[in-house]
C-alpha positions as CSV (number, residue, x, y, z in Angstrom):
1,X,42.9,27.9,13.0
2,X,40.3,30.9,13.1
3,X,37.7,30.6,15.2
4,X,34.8,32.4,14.5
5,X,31.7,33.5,16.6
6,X,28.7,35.2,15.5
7,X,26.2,36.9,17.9
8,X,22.4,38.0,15.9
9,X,19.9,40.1,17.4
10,X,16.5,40.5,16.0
11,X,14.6,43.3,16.3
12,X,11.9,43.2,14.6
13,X,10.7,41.6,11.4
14,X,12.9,43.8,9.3
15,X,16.0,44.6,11.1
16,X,19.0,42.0,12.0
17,X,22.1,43.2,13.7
18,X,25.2,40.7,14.1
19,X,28.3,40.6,16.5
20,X,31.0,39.0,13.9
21,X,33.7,37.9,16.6
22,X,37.4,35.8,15.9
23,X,40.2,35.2,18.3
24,X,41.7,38.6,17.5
25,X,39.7,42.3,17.6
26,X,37.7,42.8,14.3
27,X,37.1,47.1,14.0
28,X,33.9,47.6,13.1
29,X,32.1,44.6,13.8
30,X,28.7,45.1,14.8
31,X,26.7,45.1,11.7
32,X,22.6,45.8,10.8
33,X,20.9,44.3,7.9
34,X,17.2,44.4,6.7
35,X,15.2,41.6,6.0
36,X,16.4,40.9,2.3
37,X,20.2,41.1,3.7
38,X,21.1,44.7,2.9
39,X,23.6,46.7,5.0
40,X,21.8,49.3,7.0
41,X,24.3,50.5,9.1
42,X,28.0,49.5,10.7
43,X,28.6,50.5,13.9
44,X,31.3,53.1,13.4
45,X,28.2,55.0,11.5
46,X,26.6,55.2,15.4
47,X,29.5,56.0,17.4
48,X,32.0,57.6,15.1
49,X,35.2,56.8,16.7
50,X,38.3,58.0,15.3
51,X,40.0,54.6,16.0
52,X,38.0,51.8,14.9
53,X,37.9,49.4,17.5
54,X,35.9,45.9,18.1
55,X,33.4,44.5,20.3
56,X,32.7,41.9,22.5
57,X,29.2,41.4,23.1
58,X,25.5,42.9,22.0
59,X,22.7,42.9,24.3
60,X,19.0,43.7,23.4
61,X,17.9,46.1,25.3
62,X,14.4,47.4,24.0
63,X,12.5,47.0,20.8
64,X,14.7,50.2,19.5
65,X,18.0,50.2,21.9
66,X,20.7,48.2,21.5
67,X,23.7,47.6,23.9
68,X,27.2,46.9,22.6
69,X,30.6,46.4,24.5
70,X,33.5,47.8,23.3
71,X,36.9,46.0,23.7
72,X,38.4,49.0,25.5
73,X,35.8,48.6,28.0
74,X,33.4,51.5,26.8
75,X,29.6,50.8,26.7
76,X,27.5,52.3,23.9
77,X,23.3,52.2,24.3
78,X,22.6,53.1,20.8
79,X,19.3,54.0,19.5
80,X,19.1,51.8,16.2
81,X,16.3,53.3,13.8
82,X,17.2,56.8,14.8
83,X,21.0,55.7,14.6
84,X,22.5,57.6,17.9
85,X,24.4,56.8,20.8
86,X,21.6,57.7,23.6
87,X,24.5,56.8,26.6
88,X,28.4,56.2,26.7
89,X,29.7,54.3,30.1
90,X,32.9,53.8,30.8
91,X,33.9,50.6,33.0
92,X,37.4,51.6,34.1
């Protein structure tokens, strides 16, 4: 059995962004939407890794940063309407 989590985040009236979680690491799974449901951006867009890699958890930060922990243990603050990683942190 797959057990799926979803995490959203609102930011304002016209941007959604959602953590799509299961038991095993999805790549690329942070993902912003407007309000009528259209993809605005993946995370991979943001941080361009060479290595898609998952995450575990979003946090809102501000009205226009957004916090998002990566599995390897790598945290992104990402500006999301100028779509640009403003600080890397790495926990180990």
């Amino acid at each position: 059995m797959i057990k799926v989590y979803n995490k959203k985040i609102q930011i304002n009236n016209n941007i959604f962004i959602v953590l799509i979680r299961e038991n095993k690491e999805i790549p690329n799974n942070i993902i912003a939407y407007d309000y009528y449901g259209n993809e605005v951006w993946k995370i991979n867009d943001i941080v361009c890794a060479k290595v898609l890699r998952g995450y575990d958890n979003i946090i809102k930060k501000s009205e226009n940063v957004l916090v998002a922990y990566c599995e390897l243990g790598i945290i992104f603050e990402i500006d999301i309407f100028k779509k640009i990683v403003i600080h890397k942190n790495y926990m180990r």
